[in-house]
N, C-alpha and C positions, 0 to 999 in steps of 0.2 A: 117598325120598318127600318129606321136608321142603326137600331142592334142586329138587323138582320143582315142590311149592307156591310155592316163594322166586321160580323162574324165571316163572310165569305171573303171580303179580306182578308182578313186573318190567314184565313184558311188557304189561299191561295200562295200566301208568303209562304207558310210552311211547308206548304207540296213544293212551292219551287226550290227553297234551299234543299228539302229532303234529296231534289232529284241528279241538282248537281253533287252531292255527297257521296251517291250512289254512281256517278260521275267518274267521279274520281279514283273511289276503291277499286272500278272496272278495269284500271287502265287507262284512261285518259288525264288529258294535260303533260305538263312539261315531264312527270314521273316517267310515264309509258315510254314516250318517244327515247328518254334516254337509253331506257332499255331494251329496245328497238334496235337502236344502231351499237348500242354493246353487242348484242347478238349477231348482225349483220358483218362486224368491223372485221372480224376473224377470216369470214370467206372472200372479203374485198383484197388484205393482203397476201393470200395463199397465192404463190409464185402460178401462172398460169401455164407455163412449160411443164409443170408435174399434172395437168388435169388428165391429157393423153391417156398417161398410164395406169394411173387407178382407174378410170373409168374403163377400159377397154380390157384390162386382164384381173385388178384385184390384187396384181402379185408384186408390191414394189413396197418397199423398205426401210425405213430410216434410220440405221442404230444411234449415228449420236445426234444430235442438235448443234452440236459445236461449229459456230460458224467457221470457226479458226480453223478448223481441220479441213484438208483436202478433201473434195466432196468425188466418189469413185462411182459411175457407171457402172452396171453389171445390165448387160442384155443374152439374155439364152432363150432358146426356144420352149414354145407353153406345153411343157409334156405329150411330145407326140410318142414316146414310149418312156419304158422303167428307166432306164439308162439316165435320159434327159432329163426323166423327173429328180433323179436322186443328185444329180449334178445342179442342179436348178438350189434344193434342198439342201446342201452340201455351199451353195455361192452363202446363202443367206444365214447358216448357221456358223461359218467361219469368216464373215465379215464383220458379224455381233462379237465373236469371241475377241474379235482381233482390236474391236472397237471403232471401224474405219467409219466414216460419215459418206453412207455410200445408198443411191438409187438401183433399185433391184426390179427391173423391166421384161417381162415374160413375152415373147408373140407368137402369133397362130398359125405364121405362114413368112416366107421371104419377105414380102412386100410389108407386112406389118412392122417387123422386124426392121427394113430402114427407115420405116417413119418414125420407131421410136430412138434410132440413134439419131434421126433428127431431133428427138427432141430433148434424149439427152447431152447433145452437142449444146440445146439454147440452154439447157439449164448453166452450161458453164460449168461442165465437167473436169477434172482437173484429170483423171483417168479414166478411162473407160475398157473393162474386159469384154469380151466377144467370144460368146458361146456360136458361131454363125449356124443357121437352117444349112446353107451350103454354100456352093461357090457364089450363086448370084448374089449375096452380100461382097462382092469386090466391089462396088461402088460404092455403096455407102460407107464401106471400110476407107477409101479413098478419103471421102468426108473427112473423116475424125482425122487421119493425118494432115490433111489441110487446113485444118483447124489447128494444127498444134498441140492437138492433144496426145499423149503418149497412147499406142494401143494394142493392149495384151491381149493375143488373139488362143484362143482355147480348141485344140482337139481337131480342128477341119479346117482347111488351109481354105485360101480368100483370091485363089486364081493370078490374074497379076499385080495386085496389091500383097505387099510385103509388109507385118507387121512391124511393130519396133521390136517388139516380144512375142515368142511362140513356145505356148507349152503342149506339149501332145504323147500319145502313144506313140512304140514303131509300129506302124501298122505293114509295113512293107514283112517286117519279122515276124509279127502275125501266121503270114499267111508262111512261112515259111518253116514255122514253130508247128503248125495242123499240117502242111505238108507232110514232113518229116515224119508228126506222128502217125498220118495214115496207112505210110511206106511201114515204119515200126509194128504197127498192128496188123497190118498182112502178113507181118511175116516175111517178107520177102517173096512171096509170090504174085506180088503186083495185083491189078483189076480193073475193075470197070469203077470210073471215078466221075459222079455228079458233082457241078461247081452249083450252088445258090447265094445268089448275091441280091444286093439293095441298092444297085443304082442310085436313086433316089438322095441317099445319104452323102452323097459327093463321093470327093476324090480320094478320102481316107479307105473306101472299101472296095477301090480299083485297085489303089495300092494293095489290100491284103489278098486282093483277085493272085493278082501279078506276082507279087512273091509267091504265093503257091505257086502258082505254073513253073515260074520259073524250077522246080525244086521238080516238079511232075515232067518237065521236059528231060531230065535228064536220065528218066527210067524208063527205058525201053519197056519195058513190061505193067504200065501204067497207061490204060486210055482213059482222057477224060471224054465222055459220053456226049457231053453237053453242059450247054449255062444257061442258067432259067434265071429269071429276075422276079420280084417282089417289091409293091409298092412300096412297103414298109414293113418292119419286124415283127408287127405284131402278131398271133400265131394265127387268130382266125382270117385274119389276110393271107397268112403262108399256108396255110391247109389245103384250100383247093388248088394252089399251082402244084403242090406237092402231090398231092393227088394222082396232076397229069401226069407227073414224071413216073410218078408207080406205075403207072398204067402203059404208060409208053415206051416203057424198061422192066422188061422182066427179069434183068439180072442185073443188080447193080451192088460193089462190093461195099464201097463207101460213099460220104456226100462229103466235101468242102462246105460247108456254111460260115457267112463272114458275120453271123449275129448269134449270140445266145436266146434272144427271143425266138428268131426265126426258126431254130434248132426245135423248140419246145414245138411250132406246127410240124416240123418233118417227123418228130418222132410221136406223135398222135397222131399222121397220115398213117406212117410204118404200122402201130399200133391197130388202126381200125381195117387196115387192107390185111394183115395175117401176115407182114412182107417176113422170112426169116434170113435171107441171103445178107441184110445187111451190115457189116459188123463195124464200122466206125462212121461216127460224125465229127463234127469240129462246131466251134462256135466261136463266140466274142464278145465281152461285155463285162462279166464278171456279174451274173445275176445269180442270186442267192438261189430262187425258188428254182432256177435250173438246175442248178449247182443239189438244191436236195431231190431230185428226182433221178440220179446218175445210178445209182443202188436199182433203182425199180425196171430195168432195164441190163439185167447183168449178161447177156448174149451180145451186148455193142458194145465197144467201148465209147461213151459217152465222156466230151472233151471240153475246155473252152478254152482257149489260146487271147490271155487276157489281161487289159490292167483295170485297175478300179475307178470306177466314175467320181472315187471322190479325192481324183488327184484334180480337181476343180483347186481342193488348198491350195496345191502348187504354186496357182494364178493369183490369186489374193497376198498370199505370204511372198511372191514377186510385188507386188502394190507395194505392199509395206516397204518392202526392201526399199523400193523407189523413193517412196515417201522419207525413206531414215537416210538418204543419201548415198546410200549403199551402192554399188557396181555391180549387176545381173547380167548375167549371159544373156543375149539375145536371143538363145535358141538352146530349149529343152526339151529333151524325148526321153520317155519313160519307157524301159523296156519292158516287156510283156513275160506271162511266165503258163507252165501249161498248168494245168488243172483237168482230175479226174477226180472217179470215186476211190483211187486212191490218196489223196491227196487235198480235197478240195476241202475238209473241216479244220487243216492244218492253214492253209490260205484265211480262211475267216475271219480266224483264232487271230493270225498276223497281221492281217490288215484290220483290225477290230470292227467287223463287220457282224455286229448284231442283231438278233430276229425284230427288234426292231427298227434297223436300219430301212431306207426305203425302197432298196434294191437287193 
């Protein structure tokens, strides 16, 4: 009896050291815990001003780590078309080359878009560029000045807020560069002239309105017909306004259009309605896939009166400048140039725009 008691002690002591041994290999005691809060430690110090923007778009950036280096904002809008997107693409691959320690902030709409220059403001931006949605970012553009912080505004002006820095197209010479060539492809016989434009897009694409007109007001022999609007460039949006226009104009010589996207629905409205009266369009963008569609259409002369979306460098190689102590013109416009199917592989070739580029 008494070997029987002895042995189930035994037997007890051993299960219990077994159990704590088992114990321990699992992850338990002071081993586990450390490892715990190693893993833990990383997401407690991640700056909570940057949570915003990874969670909300995905699309932000860090090329150096260098504390030491001025840390540069970039906010642009989350590709609501080609144009935006390759500008967006064009911030982030020339702020890597350039080496700058910079946050790269995509948004969906106006409103997203000044939350995150708020929140590039908390992060303690040392610059911030500004791709704006449109004019309702003058407020928040305000911000960043009141803050002190310098601010390189990109391509669409900010209503009454005045950058420090502004790089852009002319877009007023745009519309006066498609003018002209409308007038040039009639021939001098003048005609019936549709304007379509993108509101929507701000006040960069009144100005190209405007400069047309201007140039159209002073030919007697030139009626513009009408101005139709489109929410945005993209083609299956422009198709059915273009539509109506075909329908509610049976003779129309040319169109103004202030977008190269836009162009690509009018000329697949043209396309599915049988139109032949039309012999010039215009555009704006500098988009590649437009630019090789101008051959498949040799009855129009298909046009884009344009500069490139990846004068985005511009705005960064101004950073730098700023950054090296350098002296920058406050105010940079890029002139625009025409483009056809004569001429538009020579354009490519010169602005190094490759089939895989992303416009």
């Amino acid at each position: 009896m008494k070997r029987r008691k002895i042995l189930m002690i035994a037997l007890c002591i051993v299960l219990a050291f077994s159990l704590s041994m088992m114990a321990t290999a699992c992850g338990g005691g002071d081993s586990g815990s450390d490892d715990q809060a190693a893993t833990e430690e990383p997401a407690a110090e991640e700056p909570a001003a940057e949570e915003p923007a990874a969670e909300d778009t995905g699309e932000e950036a860090a090329a150096s780590g260098d504390a030491e280096k001025p840390l540069v904002g970039i906010s642009v809008p989350n590709n609501p078309t080609g144009w935006v997107g390759a500008v967006q693409w064009t911030a982030k691959k020339k702020a890597e080359e350039l080496g700058l320690n910079f946050q790269l902030v995509a948004s969906n709409d106006p409103n997203d878009q000044a939350n995150k220059i708020d929140d590039l403001i908390n992060m303690g931006c040392d610059y911030i560029v500004l791709f704006p949605e449109n004019d309702e970012l003058a407020v928040a553009a305000q911000k960043i000045k009141d803050a002190g912080i310098p601010l390189i505004d990109f391509d669409r002006t900010l209503g009454d807020t005045t950058p420090d820095y502004y790089i852009a197209g002319d877009n007023t010479d745009m519309g006066v560069i498609g003018a002209n060539y409308i007038i040039e492809k009639l021939e001098g016989n003048g005609g019936k002239v549709a304007i379509m434009n993108i509101p929507n897009y701000g006040e960069i694409f009144t100005e190209r309105v405007n400069g047309a007109k201007s140039v159209f007001d002073k030919e007697d022999n030139i009626e513009i017909i009408g101005e139709w609007a489109s929410d945005n460039g993209a083609p299956e949006t422009v198709l059915p306004v273009m539509k109506d226009v075909l329908t509610a104009n049976p003779e129309i010589d040319a169109i103004y259009s202030t977008d190269d996207e836009m162009s690509m629905g009018i000329l697949q409205a043209i396309k599915e309605a049988g139109r032949t009266d039309i012999k010039v369009i215009t555009g704006g963008g500098g988009w590649k896939d437009y630019f090789n569609v101008m051959n498949d259409y040799p009855d129009i002369w298909v046009s884009s009166q344009t500069y490139a979306p990846y004068m985005m460098n511009n705005c960064l190689e101004v950073v730098q400048q700023l950054i090296n102590g350098e002296t920058v013109p406050e105010k940079t416009i890029i002139p625009p140039v025409n483009v056809d199917r004569t001429n538009y592989e020579q354009y490519l070739t010169d602005n190094g725009i490759t089939e895989d580029a992303p416009y």
